[in-house]
C-alpha positions in Angstrom: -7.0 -73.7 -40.8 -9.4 -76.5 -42.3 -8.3 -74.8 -45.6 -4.1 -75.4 -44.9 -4.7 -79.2 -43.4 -7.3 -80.3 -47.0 -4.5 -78.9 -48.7 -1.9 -80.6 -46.6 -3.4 -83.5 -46.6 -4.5 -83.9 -50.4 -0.4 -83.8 -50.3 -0.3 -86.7 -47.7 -2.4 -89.0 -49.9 -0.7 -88.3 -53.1 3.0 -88.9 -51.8 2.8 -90.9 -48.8 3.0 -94.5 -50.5 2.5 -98.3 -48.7 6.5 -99.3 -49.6 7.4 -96.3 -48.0 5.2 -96.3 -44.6 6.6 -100.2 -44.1 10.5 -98.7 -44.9 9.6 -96.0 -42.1 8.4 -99.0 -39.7 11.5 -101.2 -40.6 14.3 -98.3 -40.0 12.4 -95.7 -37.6 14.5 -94.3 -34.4 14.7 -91.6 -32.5 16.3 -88.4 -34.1 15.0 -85.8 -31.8 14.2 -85.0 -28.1 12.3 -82.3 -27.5 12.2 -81.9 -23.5 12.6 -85.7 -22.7 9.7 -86.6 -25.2 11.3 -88.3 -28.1 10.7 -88.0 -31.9 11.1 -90.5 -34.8 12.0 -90.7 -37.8 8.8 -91.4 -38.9 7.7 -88.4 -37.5 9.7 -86.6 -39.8 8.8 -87.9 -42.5 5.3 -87.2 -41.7 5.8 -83.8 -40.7 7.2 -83.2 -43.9 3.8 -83.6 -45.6 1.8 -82.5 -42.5 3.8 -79.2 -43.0 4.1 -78.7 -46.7 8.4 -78.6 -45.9 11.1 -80.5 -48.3 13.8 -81.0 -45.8 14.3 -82.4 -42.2 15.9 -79.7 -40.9 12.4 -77.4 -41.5 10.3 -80.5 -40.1 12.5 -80.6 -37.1 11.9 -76.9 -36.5 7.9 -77.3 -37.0 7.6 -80.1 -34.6 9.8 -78.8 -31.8 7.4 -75.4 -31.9 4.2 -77.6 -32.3 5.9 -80.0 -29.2 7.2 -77.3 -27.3 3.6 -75.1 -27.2 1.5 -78.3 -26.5 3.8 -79.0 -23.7 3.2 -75.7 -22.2 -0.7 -75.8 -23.2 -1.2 -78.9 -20.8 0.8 -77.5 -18.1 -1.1 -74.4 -18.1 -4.4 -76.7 -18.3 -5.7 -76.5 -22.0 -6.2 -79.5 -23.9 -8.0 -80.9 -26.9 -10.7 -84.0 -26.2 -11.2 -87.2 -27.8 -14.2 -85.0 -29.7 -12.8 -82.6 -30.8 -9.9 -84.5 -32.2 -12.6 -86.7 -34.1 -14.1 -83.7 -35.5 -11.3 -82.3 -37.0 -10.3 -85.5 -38.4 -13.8 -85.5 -39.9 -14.0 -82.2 -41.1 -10.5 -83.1 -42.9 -12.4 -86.4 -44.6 -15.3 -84.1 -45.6 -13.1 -82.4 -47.4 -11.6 -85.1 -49.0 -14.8 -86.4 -50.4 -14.8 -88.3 -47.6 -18.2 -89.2 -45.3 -17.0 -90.9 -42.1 -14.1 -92.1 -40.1 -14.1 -95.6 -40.9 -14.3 -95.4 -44.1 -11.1 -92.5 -43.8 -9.6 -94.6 -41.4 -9.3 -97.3 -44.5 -8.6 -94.8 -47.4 -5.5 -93.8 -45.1 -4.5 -97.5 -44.9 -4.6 -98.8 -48.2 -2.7 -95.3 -48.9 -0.1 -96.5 -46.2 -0.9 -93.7 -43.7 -0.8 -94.2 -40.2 -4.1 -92.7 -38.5 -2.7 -92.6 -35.2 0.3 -90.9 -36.5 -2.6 -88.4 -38.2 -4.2 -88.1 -35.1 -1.4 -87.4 -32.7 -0.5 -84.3 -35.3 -3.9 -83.3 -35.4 -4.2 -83.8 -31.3 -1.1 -81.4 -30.9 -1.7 -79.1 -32.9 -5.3 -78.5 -32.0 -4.2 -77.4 -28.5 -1.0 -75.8 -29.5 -3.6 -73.4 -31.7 -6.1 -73.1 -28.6 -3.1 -72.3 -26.2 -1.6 -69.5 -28.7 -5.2 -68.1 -28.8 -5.3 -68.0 -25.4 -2.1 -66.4 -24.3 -1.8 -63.9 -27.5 -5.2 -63.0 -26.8 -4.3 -61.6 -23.9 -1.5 -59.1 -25.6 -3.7 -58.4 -28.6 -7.2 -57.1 -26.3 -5.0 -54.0 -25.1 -6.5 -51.4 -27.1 -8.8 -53.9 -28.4 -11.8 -51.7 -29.9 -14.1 -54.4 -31.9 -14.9 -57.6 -29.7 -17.2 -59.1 -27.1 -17.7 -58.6 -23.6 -17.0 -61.7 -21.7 -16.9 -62.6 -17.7 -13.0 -63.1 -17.0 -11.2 -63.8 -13.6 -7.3 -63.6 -13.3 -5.6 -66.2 -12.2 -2.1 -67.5 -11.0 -1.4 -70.9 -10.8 1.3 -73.2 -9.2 1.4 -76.6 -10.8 3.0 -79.8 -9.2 4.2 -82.8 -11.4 3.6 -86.0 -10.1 6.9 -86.9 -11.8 8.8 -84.8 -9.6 10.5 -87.2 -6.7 9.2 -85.1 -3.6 5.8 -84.7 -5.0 4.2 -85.3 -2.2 6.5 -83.0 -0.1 5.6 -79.7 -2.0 1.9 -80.6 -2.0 1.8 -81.0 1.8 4.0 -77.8 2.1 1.7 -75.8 0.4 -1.4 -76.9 1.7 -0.4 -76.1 5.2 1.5 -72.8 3.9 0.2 -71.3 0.5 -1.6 -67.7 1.1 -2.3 -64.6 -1.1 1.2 -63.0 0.1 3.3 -65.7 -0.5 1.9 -67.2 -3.8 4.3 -65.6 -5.7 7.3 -66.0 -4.2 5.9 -70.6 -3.7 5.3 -70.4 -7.6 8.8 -69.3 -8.2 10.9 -71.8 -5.8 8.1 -75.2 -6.6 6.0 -74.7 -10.2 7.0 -77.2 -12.5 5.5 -74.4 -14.8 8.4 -73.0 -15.6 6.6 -70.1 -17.9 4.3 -68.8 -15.9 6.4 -69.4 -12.8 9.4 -66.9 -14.0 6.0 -64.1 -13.4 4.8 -65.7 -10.2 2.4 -68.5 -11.6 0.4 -65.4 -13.7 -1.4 -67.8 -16.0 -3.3 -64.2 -16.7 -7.2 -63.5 -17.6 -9.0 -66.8 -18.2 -12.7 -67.1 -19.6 -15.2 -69.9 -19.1 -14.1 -72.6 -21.6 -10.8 -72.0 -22.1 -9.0 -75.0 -19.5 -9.5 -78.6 -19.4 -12.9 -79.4 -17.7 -11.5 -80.0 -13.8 -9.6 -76.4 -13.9 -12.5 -74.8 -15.8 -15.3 -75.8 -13.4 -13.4 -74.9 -10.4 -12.2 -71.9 -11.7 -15.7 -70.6 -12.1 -17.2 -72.1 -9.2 -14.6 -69.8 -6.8 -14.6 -66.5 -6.6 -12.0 -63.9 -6.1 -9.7 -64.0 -3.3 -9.9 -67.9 -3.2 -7.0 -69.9 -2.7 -7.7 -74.1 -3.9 -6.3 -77.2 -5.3 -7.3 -79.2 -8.1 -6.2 -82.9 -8.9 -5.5 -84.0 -12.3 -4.0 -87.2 -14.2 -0.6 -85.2 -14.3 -0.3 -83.5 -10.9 -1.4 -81.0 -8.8 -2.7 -77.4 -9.2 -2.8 -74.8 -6.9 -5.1 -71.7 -8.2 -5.6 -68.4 -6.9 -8.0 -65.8 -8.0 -6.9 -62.4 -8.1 -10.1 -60.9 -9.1 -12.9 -61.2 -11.4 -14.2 -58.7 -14.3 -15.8 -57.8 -17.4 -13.4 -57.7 -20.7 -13.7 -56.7 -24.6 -11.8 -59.9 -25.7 -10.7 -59.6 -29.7 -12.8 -61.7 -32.0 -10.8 -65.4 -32.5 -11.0 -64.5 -36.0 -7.6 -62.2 -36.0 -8.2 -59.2 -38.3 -5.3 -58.3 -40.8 -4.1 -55.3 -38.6 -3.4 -57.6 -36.2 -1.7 -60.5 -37.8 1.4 -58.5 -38.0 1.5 -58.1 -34.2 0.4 -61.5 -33.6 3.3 -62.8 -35.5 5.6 -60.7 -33.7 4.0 -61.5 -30.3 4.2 -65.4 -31.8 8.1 -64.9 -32.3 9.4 -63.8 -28.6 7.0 -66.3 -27.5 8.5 -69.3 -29.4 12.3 -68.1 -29.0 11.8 -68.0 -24.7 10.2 -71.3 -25.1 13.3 -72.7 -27.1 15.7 -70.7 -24.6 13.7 -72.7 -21.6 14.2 -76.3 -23.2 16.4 -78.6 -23.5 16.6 -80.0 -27.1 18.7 -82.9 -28.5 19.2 -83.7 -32.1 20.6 -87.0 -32.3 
C-alpha cells in the first residue's frame, strides 16, 4: 500500500497546482451523496489524483466504495486513530524525501494541496482497508492451512444510532428485554446496522485489536454467554458473545492464491453494500 499512495502522491504534487486548489475553493458544491454524507467537487478532483483515474465518473465510483466501506467499518466498531493517521501521513513524507509533518504540511501548501483534504482520504481509507481485512478474513481462514493461532470470540452485535428519533426508546426496550433467544430476532427489527442485522447482528469472529478501544476492551473483558452494552460518541451497542476459541487466522499479508478469491469475495461485498444505499448524483 505505502508503495500505491508514494506513487499516488508523487502524482498529487506534480499536477495539483495553487491556481487550481483556489478555482476548486471558488466553484466547489456538492455533486454526490453517498448515504446522506455529501461529496464535493473538490473531492473529485482530489480523488482523481488520490486514485490515479482521468475522469469523474471513475472517481465517483472510488469514493462511493471507499465511503460506503468506512461507513460500515464504524458501524461495526473499527476505526483508525489520530496516530495512526499521522503515521501514515508520515510514512507518505518519508517517502517523499520528506522528514516531518510540518515541514509536509508546508510542501503541500505552497503546492496548493489541502492537508485536511489529504488526511480525510488517508483517514477513510485506512479503516475501509482494516474493515475489508477484517470481514474477508473471515471468508478466506476456511481451509486456511499457513497462519497463526490467535484467541477469537464470536460475536453479534445490535447497534443503536443516536440519530435515530426514539433512541432512547429502543435502548430502554432492550435493556429490560434483550436475551440469548431473542438477539436475533431484536437485531433484525432495531440495528441501525443494517449489514450485519440482515444475519442477526453476526458481526462474526473478532480478535483482540481489531475494534475501536471501548468495543475491544469490553469484548475481551466478557466471556461467552454474556449479554452487555457499550456507549460510544455515535450510539449504543449491544454485544453478545456466542463463544470463545482458538483459530488459524491467514497471514494479513494475502498470498497470490488468494488474491483471486479475495477479489471475488471484495466484489459481492461492494455490490450488497451499493444495493443497501441510497446514492444521489447531483
Amino acid at each position: 500500500m505505502k508503495k500505491v499512495i508514494t506513487k499516488v502522491l508523487t502524482l498529487i504534487l506534480l499536477l495539483y497546482d495553487i491556481s487550481f486548489a483556489q478555482e476548486l475553493q471558488l466553484f466547489d458544491k456538492v455533486v454526490l451523496v453517498v448515504n446522506s454524507e455529501p461529496i464535493l467537487k473538490s473531492d473529485i478532483e482530489f480523488a482523481k489524483q488520490w486514485y490515479n483515474v482521468k475522469t469523474d465518473e471513475e472517481a465517483q465510483e472510488k469514493i462511493i466504495d471507499s465511503i460506503l466501506l468506512y461507513q460500515q467499518a464504524t458501524k461495526s466498531g473499527i476505526s483508525a486513530s489520530a496516530r495512526e493517521v499521522d503515521d501514515a501521513i508520515l510514512n507518505i513524507a518519508k517517502a517523499n524525501g520528506i522528514n516531518s509533518l510540518e515541514e509536509f504540511k508546508r510542501k503541500l501548501a505552497e503546492e496548493g494541496i489541502s492537508y485536511e483534504k489529504l488526511k480525510e482520504f488517508i483517514k477513510r481509507d485506512l479503516v475501509a482497508n482494516k474493515f475489508l481485512h477484517f470481514y474477508l478474513r473471515q471468508t478466506l481462514s476456511k481451509g486456511v492451512i499457513e497462519g497463526q493461532i490467535q484467541d477469537i470470540k464470536k460475536v453479534w452485535i445490535i447497534f443503536v444510532s443516536k440519530n435515530r428519533e426514539d433512541y432512547g426508546q429502543v435502548v430502554s426496550e432492550l435493556e429490560k428485554s434483550l436475551n440469548k433467544d431473542n438477539f436475533q430476532s431484536f437485531a433484525k427489527q432495531y440495528s441501525d446496522d443494517k449489514f450485519t442485522a440482515e444475519n442477526g447482528g453476526l458481526l462474526g469472529d473478532v480478535r483482540k485489536g481489531d475494534l475501536v478501544k471501548e468495543l475491544d476492551e469490553a469484548i475481551f473483558n466478557h466471556k461467552a454467554g454474556d449479554i452487555f452494552k457499550v456507549e460510544t460518541e455515535k450510539g449504543t451497542y449491544f454485544i453478545y458473545i456466542e463463544k470463545e476459541d482458538k483459530k488459524l487466522l491467514p497471514k494479513e499479508d494475502f498470498q497470490e492464491k488468494s488474491l483471486e478469491k479475495f477479489k471475488k469475495e471484495y466484489e459481492i461485498y461492494i455490490k450488497k453494500l451499493r444495493e443497501q444505499a441510497v446514492i444521489q448524483r447531483l
